[in-house]
C-alpha positions in Angstrom: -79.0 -9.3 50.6 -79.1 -12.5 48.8 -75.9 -13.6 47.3 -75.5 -16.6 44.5 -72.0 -18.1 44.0 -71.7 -20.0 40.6 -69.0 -22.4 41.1 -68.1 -23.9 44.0 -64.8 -25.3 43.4 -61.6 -24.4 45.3 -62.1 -20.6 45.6 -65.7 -20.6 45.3 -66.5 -23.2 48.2 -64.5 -20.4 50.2 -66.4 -17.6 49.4 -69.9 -19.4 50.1 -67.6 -20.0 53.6 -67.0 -16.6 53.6 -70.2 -15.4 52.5 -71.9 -17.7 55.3 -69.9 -16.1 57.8 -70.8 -12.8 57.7 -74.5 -13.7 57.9 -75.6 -13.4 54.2 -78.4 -16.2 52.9 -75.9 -17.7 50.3 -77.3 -19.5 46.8 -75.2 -21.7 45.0 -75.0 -23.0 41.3 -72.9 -26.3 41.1 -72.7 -28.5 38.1 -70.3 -31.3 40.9 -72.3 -32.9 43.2 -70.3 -33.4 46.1 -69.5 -29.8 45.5 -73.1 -28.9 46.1 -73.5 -31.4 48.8 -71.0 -29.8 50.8 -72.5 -26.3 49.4 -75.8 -27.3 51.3 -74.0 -28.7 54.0 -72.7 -25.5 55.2 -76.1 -23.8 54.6 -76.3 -22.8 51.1 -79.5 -22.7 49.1 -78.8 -25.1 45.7 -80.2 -24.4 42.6 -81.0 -26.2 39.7 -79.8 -23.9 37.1 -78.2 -20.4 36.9 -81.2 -19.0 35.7 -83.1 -20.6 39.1 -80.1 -18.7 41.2 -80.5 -15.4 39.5 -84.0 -15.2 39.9 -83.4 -15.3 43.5 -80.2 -13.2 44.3 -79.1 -9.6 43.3 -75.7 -10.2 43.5 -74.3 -12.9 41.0 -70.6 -14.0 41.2 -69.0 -16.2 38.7 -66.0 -18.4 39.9 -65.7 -20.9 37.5 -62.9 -21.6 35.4 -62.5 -19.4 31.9 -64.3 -17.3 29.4 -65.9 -20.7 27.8 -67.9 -21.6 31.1 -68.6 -17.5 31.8 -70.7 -18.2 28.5 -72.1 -21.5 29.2 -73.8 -20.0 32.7 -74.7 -16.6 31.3 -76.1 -16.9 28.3 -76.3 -20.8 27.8 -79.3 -23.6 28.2 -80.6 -22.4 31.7 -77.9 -19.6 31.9 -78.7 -16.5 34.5 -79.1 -14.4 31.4 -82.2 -14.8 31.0 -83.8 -14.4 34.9 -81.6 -11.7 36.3 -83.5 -9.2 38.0 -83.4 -5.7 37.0 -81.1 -4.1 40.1 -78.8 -6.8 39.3 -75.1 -6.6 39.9 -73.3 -9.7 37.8 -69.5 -10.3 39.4 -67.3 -11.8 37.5 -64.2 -13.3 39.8 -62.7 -15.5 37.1 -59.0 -15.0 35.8 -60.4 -14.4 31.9 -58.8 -12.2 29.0 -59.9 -8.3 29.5 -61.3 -8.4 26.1 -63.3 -10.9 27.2 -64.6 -9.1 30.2 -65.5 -6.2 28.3 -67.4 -8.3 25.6 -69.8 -9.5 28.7 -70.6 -5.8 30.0 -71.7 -5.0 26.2 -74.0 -8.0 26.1 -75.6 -8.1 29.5 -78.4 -6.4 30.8 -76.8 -5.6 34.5 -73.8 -4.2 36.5 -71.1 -6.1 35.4 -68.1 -5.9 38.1 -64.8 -6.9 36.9 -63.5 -8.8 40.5 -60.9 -11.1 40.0 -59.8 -12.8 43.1 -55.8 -13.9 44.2 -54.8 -15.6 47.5 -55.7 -19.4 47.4 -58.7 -21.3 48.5 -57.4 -20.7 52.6 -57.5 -16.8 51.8 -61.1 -17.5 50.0 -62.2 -19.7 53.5 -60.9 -17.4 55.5 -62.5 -14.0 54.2 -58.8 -12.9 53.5 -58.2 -13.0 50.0 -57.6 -10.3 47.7 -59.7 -9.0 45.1 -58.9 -6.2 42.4 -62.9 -4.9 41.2 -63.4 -2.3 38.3 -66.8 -1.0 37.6 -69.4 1.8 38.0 -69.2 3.7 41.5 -72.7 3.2 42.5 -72.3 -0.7 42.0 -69.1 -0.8 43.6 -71.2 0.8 46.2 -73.6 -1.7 46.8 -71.4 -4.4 46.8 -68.9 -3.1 49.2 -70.5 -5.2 52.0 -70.4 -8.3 50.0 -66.7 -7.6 49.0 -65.9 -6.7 52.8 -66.8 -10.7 53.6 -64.9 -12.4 51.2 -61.7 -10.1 51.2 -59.4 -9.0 53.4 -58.1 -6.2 50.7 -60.0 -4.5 47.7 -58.6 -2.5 45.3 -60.9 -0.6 43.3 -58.8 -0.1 40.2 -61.2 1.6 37.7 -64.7 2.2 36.2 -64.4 -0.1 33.2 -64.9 -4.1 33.4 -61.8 -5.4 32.0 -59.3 -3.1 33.8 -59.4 -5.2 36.9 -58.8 -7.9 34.7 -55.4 -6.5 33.3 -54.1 -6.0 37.1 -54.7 -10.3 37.3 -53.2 -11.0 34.4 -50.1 -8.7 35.8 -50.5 -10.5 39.1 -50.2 -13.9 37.8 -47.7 -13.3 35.0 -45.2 -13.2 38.0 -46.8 -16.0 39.8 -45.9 -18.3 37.0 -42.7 -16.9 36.5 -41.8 -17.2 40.1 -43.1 -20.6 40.2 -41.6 -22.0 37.1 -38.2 -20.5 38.3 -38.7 -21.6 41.6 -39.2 -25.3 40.4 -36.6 -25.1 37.6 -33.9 -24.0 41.0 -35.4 -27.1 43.1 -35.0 -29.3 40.6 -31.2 -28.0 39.8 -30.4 -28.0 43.4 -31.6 -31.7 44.0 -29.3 -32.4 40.9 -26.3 -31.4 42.2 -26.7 -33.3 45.4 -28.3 -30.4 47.4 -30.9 -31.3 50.9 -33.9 -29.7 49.2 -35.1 -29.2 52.4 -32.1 -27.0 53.4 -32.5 -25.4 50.2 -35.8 -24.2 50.7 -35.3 -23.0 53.7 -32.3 -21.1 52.8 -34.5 -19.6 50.2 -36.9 -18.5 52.4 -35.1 -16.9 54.7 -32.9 -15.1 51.8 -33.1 -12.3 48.4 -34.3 -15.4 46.2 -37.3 -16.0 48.5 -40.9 -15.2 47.5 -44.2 -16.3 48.8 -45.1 -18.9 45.7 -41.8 -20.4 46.6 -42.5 -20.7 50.0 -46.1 -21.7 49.9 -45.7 -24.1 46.5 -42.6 -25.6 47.7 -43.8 -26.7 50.5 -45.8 -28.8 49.1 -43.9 -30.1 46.8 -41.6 -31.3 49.5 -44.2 -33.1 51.1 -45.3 -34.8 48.3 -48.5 -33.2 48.5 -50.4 -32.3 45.1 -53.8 -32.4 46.0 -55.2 -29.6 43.5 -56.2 -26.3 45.4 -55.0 -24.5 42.1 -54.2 -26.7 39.1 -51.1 -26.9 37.3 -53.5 -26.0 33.9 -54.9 -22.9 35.6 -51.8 -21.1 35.7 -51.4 -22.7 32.4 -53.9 -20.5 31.4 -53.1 -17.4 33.2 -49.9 -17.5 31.4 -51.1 -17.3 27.7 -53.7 -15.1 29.0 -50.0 -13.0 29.9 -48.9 -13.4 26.5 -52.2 -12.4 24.4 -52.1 -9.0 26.7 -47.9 -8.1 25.7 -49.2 -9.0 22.3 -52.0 -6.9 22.5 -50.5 -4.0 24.2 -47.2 -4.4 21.6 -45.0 -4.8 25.1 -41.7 -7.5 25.1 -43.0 -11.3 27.2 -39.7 -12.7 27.2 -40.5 -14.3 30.6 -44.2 -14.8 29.8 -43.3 -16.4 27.0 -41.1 -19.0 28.9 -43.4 -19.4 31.9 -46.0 -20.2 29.5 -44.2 -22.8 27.6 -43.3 -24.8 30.8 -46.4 -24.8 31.7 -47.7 -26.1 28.7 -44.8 -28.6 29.2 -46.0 -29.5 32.4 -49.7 -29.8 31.3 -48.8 -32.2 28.2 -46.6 -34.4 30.8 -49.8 -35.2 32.7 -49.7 -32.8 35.4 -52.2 -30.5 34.6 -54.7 -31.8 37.3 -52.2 -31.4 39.8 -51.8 -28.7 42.1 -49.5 -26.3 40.4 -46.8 -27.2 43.2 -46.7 -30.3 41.0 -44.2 -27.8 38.4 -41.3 -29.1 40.8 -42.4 -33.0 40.0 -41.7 -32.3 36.1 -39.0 -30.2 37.1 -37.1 -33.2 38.5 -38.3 -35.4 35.5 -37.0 -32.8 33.0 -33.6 -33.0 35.1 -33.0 -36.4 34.8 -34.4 -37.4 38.2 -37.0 -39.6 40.0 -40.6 -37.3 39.6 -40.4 -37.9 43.9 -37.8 -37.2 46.0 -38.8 -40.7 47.6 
């Protein structure tokens, strides 16, 4: 089976690993050159356009960044709309509103498979990511082997494109939180003279530990922002947290304060960071050097 990755950024570039792998001729849409350099590198067939990919492949997955560029390389200038092939399964793996996601399974003549992915670009390399998919049975179905190579856990969650969505918004709701938190308490602790080092580790090892800490923090301590996730990512996974309390009529007393850090953060200049970079405007909003030195 043919499968066409569009968007080969820092999760995508993992599945194509992935997909590779496990033996499957992998396409690949890329709008960044070095991106599709490496792309071909590793074996990939480029295309031109979406519409050139989805000519060729059954199985179309979308990894690029919100509902704007879902648009753009469906139903835009050269978009896959208009050359997917009837058996068709479209996979969206985006974090995007659940409204949104619903919108695209009224408009497009395919399966549309609500897959959201979680676990980081080494989970996407690796094959070990998780992945949360919502869709008819039979398309489930078919893609089970593609969703076996790129994940190391799949929760099928329901028959309706957007429901999977609603579990990533959950998902990364608490990631923000925990990550804001976790640089709001590094920054406090470097403040009142603590070794953020033994700090962490502390952490770590103790109730107020979690595994954003641990991995983000890291980081951080190492001065190491090199984007795998951007700082305006979970920006956006945030207010995407907010519009669903809103829309569902639920409290977002902590969505609502994630997100405005975030937003924080973003306006600072940090949005092209990796999101470990929350602990750098942490220490600025604390009164301290942005690195530890």
């Amino acid at each position: 089976m043919n499968v066409g990755v569009i968007g080969a950024g820092a999760m995508g570039m993992g599945v194509v690993r992935s997909l590779l792998r496990a033996g499957f001729p992998t396409h690949v849409r890329e709008i960044r050159r070095e991106a599709e350099a490496e792309a071909s590198r590793l074996g990939a067939v480029c295309h031109p356009s979406p519409a050139a990919m989805a000519a060729a492949c059954p199985v179309v997955i979308l990894l690029v960044v919100d509902a704007a560029q879902i648009e753009a390389v469906i139903f835009g200038p050269g978009g896959a709309a208009s050359a997917l092939r009837r058996d068709a399964i479209v996979v969206i793996g985006s974090t995007i509103a659940p409204g949104d996601v619903e919108a695209l399974a009224a408009r497009i003549a395919a399966d549309l498979v609500d897959a959201p992915v979680s676990g980081g670009p080494a989970r996407a390399a690796d094959g070990t990511m998780t992945m949360m998919v919502a869709g008819r049975a039979a398309a489930l179905d078919r893609l089970a082997p593609v969703l076996a190579a790129v994940a190391g856990k799949v929760f099928r969650v329901g028959l309706r494109p957007g429901e999977a969505a609603k579990f990533k918004v959950i998902n990364n709701l608490l990631a923000a939180v925990n990550l804001a938190a976790s640089a709001e308490a590094m920054a406090l602790a470097a403040k009142a003279g603590l070794d953020p080092r033994l700090v962490r580790d502390v952490v770590n090892a103790s109730s107020g530990g979690s595994w954003i800490f641990a991995d983000r923090m890291a980081r951080a301590l190492e001065g190491d922002y090199a984007p795998r996730a951007a700082t305006r990512i979970l920006a956006k996974d945030a207010r995407l947290a907010v519009d669903l309390a809103g829309d569902c009529g639920a409290p977002s007393t902590f969505a609502l304060a994630a997100r405005d850090a975030f937003a924080q953060a973003v306006a600072a200049g940090y949005g092209e960071q990796d999101d470990a970079a929350m602990y750098r405007f942490g220490r600025v909003r604390a009164g301290l050097p942005e690195d530890a030195g």
